[in-house]
C-alpha positions as CSV (number, residue, x, y, z in Angstrom):
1,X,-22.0,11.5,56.2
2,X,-21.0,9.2,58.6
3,X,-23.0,6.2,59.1
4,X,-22.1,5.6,63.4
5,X,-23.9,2.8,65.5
6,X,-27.5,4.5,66.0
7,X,-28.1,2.6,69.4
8,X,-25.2,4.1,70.9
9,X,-25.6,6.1,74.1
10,X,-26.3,9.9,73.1
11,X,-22.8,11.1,74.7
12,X,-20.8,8.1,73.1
13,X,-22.2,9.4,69.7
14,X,-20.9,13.3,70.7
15,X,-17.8,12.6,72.0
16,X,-17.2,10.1,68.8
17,X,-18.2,13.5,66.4
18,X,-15.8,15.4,68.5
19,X,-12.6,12.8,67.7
20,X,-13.7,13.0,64.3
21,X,-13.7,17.0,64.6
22,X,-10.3,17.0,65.5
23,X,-8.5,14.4,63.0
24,X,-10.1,15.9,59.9
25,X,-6.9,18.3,59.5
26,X,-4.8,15.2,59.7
27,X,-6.8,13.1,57.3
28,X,-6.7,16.4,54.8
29,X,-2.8,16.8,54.9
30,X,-2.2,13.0,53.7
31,X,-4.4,13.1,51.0
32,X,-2.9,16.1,49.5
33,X,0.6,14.7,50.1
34,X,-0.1,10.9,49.0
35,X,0.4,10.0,45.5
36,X,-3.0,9.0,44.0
37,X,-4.5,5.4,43.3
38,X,-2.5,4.0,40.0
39,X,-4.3,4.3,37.0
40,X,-4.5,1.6,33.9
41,X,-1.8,2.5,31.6
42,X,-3.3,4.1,28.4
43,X,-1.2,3.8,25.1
44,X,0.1,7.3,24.2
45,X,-1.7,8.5,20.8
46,X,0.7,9.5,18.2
47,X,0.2,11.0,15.1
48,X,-0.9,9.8,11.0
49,X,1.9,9.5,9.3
50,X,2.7,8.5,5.9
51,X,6.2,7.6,3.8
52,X,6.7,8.8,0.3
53,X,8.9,6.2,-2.2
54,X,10.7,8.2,-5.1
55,X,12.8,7.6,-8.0
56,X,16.4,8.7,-6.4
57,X,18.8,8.0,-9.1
58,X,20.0,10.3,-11.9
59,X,18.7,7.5,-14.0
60,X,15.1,6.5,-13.0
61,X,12.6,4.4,-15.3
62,X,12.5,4.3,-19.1
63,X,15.4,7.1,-18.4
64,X,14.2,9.4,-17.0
65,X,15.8,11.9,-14.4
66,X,15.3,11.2,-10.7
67,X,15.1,13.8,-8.7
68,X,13.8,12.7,-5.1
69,X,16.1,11.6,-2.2
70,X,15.0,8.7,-0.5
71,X,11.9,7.7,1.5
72,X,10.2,10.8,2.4
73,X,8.4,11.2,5.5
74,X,5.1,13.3,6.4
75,X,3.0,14.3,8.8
76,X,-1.2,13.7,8.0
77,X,-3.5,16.2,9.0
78,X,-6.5,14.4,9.8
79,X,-8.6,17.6,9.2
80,X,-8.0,18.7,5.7
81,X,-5.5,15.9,4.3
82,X,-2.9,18.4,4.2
83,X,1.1,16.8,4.6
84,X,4.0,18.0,6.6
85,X,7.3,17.2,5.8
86,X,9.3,15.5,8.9
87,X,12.2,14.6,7.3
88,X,14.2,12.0,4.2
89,X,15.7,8.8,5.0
90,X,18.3,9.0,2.2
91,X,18.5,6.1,0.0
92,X,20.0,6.9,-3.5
93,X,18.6,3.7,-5.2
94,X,15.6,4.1,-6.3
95,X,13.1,3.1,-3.0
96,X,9.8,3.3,-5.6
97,X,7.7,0.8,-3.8
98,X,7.2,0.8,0.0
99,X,5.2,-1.7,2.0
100,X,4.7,-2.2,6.0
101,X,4.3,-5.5,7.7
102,X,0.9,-6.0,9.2
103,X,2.6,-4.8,13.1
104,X,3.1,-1.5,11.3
105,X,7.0,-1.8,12.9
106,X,8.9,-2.0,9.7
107,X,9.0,-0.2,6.3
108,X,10.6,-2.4,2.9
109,X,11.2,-0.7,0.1
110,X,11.8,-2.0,-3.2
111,X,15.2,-0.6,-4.7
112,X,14.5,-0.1,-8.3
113,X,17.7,-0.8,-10.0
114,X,19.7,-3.1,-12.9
115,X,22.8,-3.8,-10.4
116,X,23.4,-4.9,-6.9
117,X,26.8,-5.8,-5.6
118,X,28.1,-5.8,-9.0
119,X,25.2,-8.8,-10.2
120,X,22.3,-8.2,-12.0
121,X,20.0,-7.5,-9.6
122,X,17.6,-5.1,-7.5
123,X,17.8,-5.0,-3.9
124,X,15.1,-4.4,-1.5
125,X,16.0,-2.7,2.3
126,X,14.6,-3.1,5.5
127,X,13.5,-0.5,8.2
128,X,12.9,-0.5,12.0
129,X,10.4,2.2,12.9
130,X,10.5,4.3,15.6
131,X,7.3,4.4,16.8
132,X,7.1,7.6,18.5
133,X,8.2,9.3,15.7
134,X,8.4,7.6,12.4
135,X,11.9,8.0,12.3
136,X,13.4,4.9,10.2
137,X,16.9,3.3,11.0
138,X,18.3,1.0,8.0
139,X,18.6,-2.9,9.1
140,X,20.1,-4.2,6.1
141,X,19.7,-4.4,2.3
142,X,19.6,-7.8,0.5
143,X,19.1,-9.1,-3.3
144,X,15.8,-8.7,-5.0
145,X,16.3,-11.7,-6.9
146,X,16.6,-10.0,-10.2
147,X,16.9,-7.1,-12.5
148,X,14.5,-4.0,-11.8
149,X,11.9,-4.7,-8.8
150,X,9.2,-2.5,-9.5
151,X,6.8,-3.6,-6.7
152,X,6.9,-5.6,-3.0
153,X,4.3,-6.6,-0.5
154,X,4.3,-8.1,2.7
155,X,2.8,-11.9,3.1
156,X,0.2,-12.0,6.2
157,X,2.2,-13.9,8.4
158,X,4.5,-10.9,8.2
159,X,7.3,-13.9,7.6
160,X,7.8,-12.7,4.0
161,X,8.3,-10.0,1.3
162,X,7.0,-10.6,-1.9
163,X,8.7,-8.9,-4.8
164,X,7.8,-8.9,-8.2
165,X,11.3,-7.8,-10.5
166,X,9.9,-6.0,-13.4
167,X,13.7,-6.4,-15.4
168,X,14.6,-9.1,-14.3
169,X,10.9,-11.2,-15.2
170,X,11.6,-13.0,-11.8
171,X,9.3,-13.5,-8.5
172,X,11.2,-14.0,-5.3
173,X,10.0,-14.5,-1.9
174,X,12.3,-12.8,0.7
175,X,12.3,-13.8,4.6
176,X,11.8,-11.7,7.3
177,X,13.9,-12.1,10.3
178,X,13.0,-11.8,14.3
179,X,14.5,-8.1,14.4
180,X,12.9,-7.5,11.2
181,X,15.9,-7.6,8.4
182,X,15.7,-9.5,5.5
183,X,17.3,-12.7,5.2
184,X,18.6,-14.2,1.3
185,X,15.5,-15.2,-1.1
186,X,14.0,-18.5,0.0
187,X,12.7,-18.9,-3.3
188,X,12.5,-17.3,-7.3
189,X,10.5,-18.2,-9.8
190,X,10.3,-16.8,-13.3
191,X,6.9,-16.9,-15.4
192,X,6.5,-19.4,-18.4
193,X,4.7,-18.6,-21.1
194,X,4.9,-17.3,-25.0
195,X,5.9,-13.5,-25.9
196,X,3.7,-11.6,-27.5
197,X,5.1,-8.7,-30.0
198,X,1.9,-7.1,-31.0
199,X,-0.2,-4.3,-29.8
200,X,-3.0,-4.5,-27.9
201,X,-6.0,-5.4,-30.2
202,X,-8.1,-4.0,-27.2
203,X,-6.5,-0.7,-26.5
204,X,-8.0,2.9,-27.7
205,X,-8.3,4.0,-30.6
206,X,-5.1,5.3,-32.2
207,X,-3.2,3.9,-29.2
208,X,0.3,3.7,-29.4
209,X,0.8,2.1,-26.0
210,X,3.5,-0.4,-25.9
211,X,5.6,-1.3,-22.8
212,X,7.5,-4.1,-23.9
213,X,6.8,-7.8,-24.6
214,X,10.2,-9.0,-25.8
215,X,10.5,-11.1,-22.2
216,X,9.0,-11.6,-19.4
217,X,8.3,-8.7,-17.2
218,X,7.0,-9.2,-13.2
219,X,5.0,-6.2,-12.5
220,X,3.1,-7.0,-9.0
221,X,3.4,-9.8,-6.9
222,X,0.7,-10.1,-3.4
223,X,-0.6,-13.2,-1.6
224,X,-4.3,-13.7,-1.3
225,X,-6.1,-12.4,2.1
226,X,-6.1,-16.4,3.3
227,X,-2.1,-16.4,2.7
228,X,-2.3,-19.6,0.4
229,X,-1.9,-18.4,-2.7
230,X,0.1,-16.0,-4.4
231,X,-0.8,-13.9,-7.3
232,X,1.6,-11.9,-9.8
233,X,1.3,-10.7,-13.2
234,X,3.7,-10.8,-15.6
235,X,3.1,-7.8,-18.3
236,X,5.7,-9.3,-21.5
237,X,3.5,-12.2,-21.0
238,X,0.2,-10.9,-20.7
239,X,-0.7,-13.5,-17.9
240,X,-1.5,-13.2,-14.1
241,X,0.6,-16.3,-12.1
242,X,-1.5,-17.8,-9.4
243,X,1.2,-19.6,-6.8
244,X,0.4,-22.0,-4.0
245,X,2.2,-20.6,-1.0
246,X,4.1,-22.9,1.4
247,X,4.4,-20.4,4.6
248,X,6.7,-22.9,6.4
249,X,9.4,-23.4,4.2
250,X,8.8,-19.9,1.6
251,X,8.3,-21.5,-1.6
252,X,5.9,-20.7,-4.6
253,X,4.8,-24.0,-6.2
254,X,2.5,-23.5,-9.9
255,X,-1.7,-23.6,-8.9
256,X,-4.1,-25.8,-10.8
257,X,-4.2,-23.9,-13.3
258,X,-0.9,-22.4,-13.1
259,X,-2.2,-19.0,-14.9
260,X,-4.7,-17.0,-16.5
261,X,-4.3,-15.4,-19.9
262,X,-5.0,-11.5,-20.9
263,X,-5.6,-10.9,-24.4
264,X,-2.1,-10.7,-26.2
265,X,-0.7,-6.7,-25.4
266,X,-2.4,-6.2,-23.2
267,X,-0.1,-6.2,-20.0
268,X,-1.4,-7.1,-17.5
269,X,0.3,-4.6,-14.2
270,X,-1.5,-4.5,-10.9
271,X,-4.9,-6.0,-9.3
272,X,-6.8,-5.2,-6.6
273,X,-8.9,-7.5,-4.4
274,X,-12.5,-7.0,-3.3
275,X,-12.5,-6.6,0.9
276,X,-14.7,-9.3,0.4
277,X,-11.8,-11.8,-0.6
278,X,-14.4,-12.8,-3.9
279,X,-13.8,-10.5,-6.8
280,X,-10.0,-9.6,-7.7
281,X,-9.9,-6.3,-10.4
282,X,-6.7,-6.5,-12.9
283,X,-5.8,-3.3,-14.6
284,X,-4.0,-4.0,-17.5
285,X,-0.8,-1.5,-18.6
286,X,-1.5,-1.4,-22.1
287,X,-4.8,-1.7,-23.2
288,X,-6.5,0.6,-20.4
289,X,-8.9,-1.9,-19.5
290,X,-10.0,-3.4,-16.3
291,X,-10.8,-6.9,-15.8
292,X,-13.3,-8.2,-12.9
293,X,-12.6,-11.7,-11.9
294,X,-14.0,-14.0,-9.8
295,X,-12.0,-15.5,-7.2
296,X,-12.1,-19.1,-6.2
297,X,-10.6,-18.7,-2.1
298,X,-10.7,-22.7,-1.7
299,X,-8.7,-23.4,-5.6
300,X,-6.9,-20.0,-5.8
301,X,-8.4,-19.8,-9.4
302,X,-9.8,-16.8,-11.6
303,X,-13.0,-16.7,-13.6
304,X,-12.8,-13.6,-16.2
305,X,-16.2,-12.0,-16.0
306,X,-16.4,-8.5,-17.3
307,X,-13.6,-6.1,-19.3
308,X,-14.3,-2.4,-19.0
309,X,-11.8,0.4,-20.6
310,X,-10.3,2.6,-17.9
311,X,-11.2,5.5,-19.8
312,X,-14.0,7.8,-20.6
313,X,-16.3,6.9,-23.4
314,X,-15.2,7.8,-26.6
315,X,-11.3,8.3,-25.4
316,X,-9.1,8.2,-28.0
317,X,-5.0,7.9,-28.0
318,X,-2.0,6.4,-26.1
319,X,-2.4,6.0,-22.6
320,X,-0.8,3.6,-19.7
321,X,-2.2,2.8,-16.7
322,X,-0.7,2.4,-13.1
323,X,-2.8,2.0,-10.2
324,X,-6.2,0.0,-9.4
325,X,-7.7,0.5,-5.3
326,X,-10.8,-0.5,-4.6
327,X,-12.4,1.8,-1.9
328,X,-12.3,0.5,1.9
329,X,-16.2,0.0,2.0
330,X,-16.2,-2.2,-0.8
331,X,-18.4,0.1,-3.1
332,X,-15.8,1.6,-5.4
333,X,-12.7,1.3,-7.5
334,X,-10.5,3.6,-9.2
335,X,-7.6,3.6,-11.5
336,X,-5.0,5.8,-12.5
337,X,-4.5,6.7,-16.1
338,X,-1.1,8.1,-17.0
339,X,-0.7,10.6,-19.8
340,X,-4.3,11.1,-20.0
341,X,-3.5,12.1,-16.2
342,X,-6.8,11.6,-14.9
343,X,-8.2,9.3,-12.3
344,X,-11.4,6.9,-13.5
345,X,-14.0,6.3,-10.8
346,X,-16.1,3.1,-11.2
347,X,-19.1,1.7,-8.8
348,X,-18.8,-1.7,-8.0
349,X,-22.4,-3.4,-8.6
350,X,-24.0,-6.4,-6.4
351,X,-22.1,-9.1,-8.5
352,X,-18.8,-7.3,-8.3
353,X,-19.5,-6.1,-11.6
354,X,-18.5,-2.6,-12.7
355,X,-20.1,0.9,-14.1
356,X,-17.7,4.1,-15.4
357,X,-19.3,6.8,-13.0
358,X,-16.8,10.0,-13.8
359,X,-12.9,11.0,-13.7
360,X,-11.5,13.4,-12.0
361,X,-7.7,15.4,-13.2
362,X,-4.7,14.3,-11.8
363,X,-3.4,18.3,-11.5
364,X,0.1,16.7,-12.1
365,X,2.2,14.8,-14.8
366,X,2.4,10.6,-15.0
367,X,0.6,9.5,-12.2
368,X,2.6,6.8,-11.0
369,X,0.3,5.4,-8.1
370,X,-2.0,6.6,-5.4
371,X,-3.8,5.8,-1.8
372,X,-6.2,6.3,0.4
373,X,-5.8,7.8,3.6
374,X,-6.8,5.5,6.6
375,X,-9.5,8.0,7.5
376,X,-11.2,7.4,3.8
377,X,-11.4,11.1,3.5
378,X,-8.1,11.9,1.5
379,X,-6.5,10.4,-1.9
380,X,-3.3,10.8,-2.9
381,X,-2.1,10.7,-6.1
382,X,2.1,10.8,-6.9
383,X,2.4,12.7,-10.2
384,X,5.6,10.9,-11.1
385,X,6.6,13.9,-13.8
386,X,4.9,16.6,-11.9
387,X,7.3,16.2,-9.1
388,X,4.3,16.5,-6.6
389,X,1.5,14.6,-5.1
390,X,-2.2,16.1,-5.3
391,X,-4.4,16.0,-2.4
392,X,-7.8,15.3,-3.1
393,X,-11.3,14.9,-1.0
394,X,-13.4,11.8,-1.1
395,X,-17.2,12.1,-1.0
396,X,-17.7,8.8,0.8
397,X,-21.4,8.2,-0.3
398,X,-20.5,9.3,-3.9
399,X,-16.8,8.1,-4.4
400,X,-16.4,11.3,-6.2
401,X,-12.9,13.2,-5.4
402,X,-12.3,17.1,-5.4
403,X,-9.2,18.9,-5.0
404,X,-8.4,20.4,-2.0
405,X,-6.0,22.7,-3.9
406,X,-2.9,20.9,-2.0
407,X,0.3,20.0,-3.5
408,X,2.7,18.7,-1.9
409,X,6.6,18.8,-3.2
410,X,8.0,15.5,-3.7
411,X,11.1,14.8,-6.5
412,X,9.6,11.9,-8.4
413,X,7.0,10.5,-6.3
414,X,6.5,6.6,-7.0
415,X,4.1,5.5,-4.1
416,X,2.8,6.9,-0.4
417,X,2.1,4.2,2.2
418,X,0.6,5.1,5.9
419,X,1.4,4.6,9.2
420,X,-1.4,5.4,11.6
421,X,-0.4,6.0,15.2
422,X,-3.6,7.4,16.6
C-alpha cells in the first residue's frame, strides 16, 4: 500500500492514485527485463573424493608382484561409503604413500623404489589438483633422500614433506615450493643406535615375525601438531627419533633426549597422536603390540605408559602389523593386523590408557593400511594381497565396524587419502 501525505486535498490524493494507475504497466515491464540485485558469491560444492596409492611396479615390496597403475582416483558416496572410480594418474613407481598439504591443493606421493636417476634412492612426486575435479597434473619428481621411502607427511606450515626411507634408514625433509613442486632435500638424517638381531621377546606365541634388523630401517616420519618437533621411528633399531624442527631453515636437530627405546624386535612402524596433542600410540611391526605414551608438547619427549598386544586374547602365531588411527572424537583406536587380517578395536580410557573391545575381518589379504572417511561413517581398509579395499560401517557411539559388503577393485592398494570438496 502506498503510504501518500494524509492531509492532502481529497482530489490531490485521486488524481495522485490515478498517475499511479497508469505507470504500473511501465514499472512491471522493467522489472521483468532488469537483471536482479547481485547476490554474495557462494563457493560451488563439489564432491568427496579420495586417491588410492598402489604398488605399481612388477617388483613391489619383499617381492612381490605389483599390479596397480598409479594413483587411483574415486568418487565417495556420502550415503553408503560406496567408491566410484574417476580415473588413474599413471605413475609406474610405486606411489604407496600419499599425503595432502593442509590447503588440500596438492597430492605427494612417496615413490617406493631402490633407484632414482641411476642413485640409490626413492623419489617422491608432486601434484597440482584440480579442484573441480580432482584431476592431478604432475609438477615434478625429486630425490627421496634414500633407498625405499615407505611413508611421507606433510609439515603444518605446508613448507615441507617429511619422508621416512624405509631402505635407505634415512629421514629427509623436502621443501615445498610457491607453485607447489618440490625443491632438493634441505636436510637428511639417519638414526643412531645399536642393531638388534633377535626376535621379539614380546611377540605371540610361536611368532615367527621378523622384518629385519640388520640396519637401520625409517618407517614413518610426522611432525608434532605444534610443528616443533618431529617424530620418526626407525624399525632395525627398535627406537622412535624425536627431532627438533627448525621451520625456517628445514633442518632436524636431535631432542633432549634424542630417542626412546622399544624392547629389542620389536619394530617399532607407525604412531598415532591423540586429537588432544597428549597421548601418542606406537604400533610396533613385530611384536603386535601397541604402546601408549605420554607426550610432553613443551620438551617434545615420550613417557611409556602402557603396552597392549594388538591381538585378541589368547592369539597365537606370526603376525605383522601396519596401521594405528585413532578415531576423530578421540574415543577410539584401531590397528591393522596383517596375516591374521583382522582389524583390533580398542577404547581409549580417561588417562589415554587403552581396553581390547573386539576385531572385526579384514575380508581381504595383507592389510597394508586404512582410513577414515571425513564423514566418520566409513573405514577403509587396502587389502595389499587381496587386490581390493573393504568398505566398512562405523557405529560412532560403539566404534564397532560392519561390512557394507563393498569391495572395491584396486591392484595392490597401499593407502587411500581424502579430498573433501563439499
Amino acid at each position: 500500500m502506498l503510504n501518500t501525505e494524509l492531509r492532502a486535498p481529497a482530489g490531490s490524493r485521486a488524481r495522485l492514485h490515478l498517475t499511479i494507475m497508469r505507470l504500473l504497466p511501465v514499472f512491471l515491464a522493467l522489472a521483468a527485463v532488469l537483471p536482479a540485485p547481485a547476490q554474495p558469491n557462494k563457493p560451488a560444492k563439489g564432491p568427496l573424493l579420495a586417491y588410492v596409492g598402489t604398488y605399481s611396479s612388477p617388483q613391489g615390496p619383499e617381492g612381490s608382484q605389483g599390479n596397480g597403475q598409479g594413483i587411483y582416483l574415486f568418487q565417495v558416496d556420502p550415503s553408503n561409503g560406496q567408491l566410484s572410480q574417476r580415473e588413474v594418474t599413471p605413475n609406474g613407481s610405486n606411489p604407496s604413500c600419499l599425503a595432502l598439504d593442509p590447503s588440500q591443493t596438492h597430492l605427494y606421493s612417496a615413490n617406493e623404489t631402490a633407484t632414482f636417476e641411476g642413485a640409490g634412492s626413492g623419489s617422491v612426486s608432486a601434484y597440482s589438483i584440480d579442484r573441480s575435479s580432482g584431476h592431478l597434473t604432475l609438477l615434478n619428481t625429486v630425490s627421496s633422500g634414500g633407498a625405499g621411502p615407505a611413508y611421507l607427511s606433510v609439515h603444518p606450515s605446508g613448507k615441507y614433506v617429511l619422508v621416512a626411507n624405509y631402505a635407505g634408514g634415512t629421514a629427509a625433509v623436502l621443501p615445498i615450493r610457491a607453485d607447489g613442486s618440490l625443491g632438493p632435500a634441505t636436510d637428511v638424517r639417519k638414526g643412531e643406535g645399536d642393531v638388534s638381531r633377535t626376535h621379539s621377546a614380546t611377540a605371540p606365541a610361536g611368532s615367527f615375525a621378523f622384518s629385519g634388523h640388520e640396519r637401520p630401517h625409517a618407517h614413518m616420519i610426522q611432525a608434532d601438531p605444534s610443528g616443533r618437533f618431529v617424530l620418526s621411528t626407525d624399525l632395525g633399531l627398535d627406537r622412535i627419533f624425536i627431532w627438533k624442527f627448525d621451520a625456517e631453515r628445514g633442518v632436524l636437530a636431535a631432542g633432549d633426549p634424542a630417542s626412546v627405546s622399544l624392547p629389542p624386535g620389536d619394530g617399532p612402524r607407525h604412531f598415532a597422536f591423540h586429537p588432544n596433542g597428549r597421548w601418542v600410540y606406537s604400533l610396533q611391526e613385530e611384536s603386535s603390540t601397541l604402546v601408549k605414551f605420554d607426550y610432553d608438547a613443551a620438551n617434545g619427549t615420550l613417557t611409556a605408559k602402557q603396552t597392549v598386544s594388538s591381538l585378541p586374547p589368547g592369539f597365537a602365531g606370526t603376525d605383522y602389523t601396519s596401521e594405528v588411527m585413532v578415531s576423530a572424537n578421540g574415543k577410539f583406536v584401531y590397528a591393522a593386523n596383517r596375516l591374521h587380517d583382522a582389524i583390533s578395536l580398542f577404547s581409549i580410557g580417561p588417562a589415554g590408557e587403552l581396553t581390547y573391545v573386539a576385531e572385526e575381518w579384514t575380508r581381504g589379504d595383507y592389510p597394508r593400511s586404512f582410513n577414515i572417511d571425513p564423514t566418520g561413517n566409513y573405514f577403509y581398509s587396502c587389502n595389499q594381497r587381496g587386490d581390493a579395499i573393504a568398505t566398512f560401517r562405523i557405529d560412532r557411539a560403539t566404534g564397532r565396524l560392519s561390512f557394507t559388503g563393498r569391495y572395491t577393485p584396486v591392484g595392490t592398494p597401499s593407502s587411500i587419502v581424502f579430498l573433501d570438496l563439499r
